[in-house]
Phi, psi and omega in degrees: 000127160336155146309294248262344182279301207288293165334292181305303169291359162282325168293319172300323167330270110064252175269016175316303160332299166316316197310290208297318196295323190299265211306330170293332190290339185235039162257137197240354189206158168298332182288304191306331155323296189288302175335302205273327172296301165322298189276357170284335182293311211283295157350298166313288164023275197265357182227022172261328161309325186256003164307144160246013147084017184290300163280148166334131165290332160303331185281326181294283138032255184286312183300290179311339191248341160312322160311294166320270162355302167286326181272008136275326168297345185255021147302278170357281167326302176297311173280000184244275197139323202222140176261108145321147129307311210282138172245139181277002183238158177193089165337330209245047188304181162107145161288020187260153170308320170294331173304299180333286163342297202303294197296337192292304181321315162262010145317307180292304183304346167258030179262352213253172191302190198281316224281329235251299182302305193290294157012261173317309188289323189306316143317008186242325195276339179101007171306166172278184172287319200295320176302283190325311169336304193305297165280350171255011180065044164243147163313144172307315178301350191261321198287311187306292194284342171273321151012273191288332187295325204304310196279325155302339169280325177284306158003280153327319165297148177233154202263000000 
């Protein structure tokens, strides 16, 4: 096996996780998971010989697959006219308050739009303002106010 084939699967190793949460935000099924989890791997992949290493290999990450990720909902979009929202799978099993707690928050979070849903999640991940900035191409000052706009909308939602 290559260097550049072991490296890469220790990254996926790695970050795998990261991967699957981007792609569960924007999934509506299991098979459409595991598809979209496939084709981010394969992106990785296919742009990992030509990363130059300007950013955190994590910022790179969160970019390719949050792309990836979008650019199957407005595929999607285009070809239906309409996005089911509802996801069929549920990670967060269990009667506990906190399970409770969990599923309603990401109910509300898969109501809200793509740009708004990656948003949140990347802040949900424990990112800076500034890695979020990076990866969705926006100013930190914009990310701090769409944040807040975000967490107030949620707020506001009733489940």
């Amino acid at each position: 096996m290559e260097k550049n084939e072991q490296e890469f699967i220790r990254l996926v190793e790695k970050y795998k996780s990261t991967v699957y949460a981007v792609c569960y935000m924007f999934s509506g099924s299991r098979d459409e998971l595991d598809d979209l989890f496939q084709e981010v791997l394969v992106k990785l992949w296919k742009g990992y010989g030509s990363f130059r290493e300007e950013s955190d290999i994590r910022t790179w990450i969160y970019r390719v697959s949050l792309n990836c990720c979008l650019n199957l909902q407005k595929r999607k979009k285009r070809e239906a006219g309409h996005i089911p929202l509802s996801i069929d799978i549920d990670p967060f099993e269990g009667t506990s308050d906190r399970a409770l707690q969990i599923r309603r928050l990401y109910d509300r979070i898969n109501r809200l739009g793509l740009v708004d849903r990656a948003l949140i999640l990347l802040w949900l991940e424990g990112m800076s303002y500034a890695e979020i900035g990076e990866i969705i191409g926006i100013s930190v000052k914009n990310v701090s106010f769409q944040l807040y706009r975000i967490k107030e909308e949620l707020k506001k939602m009733t489940i």
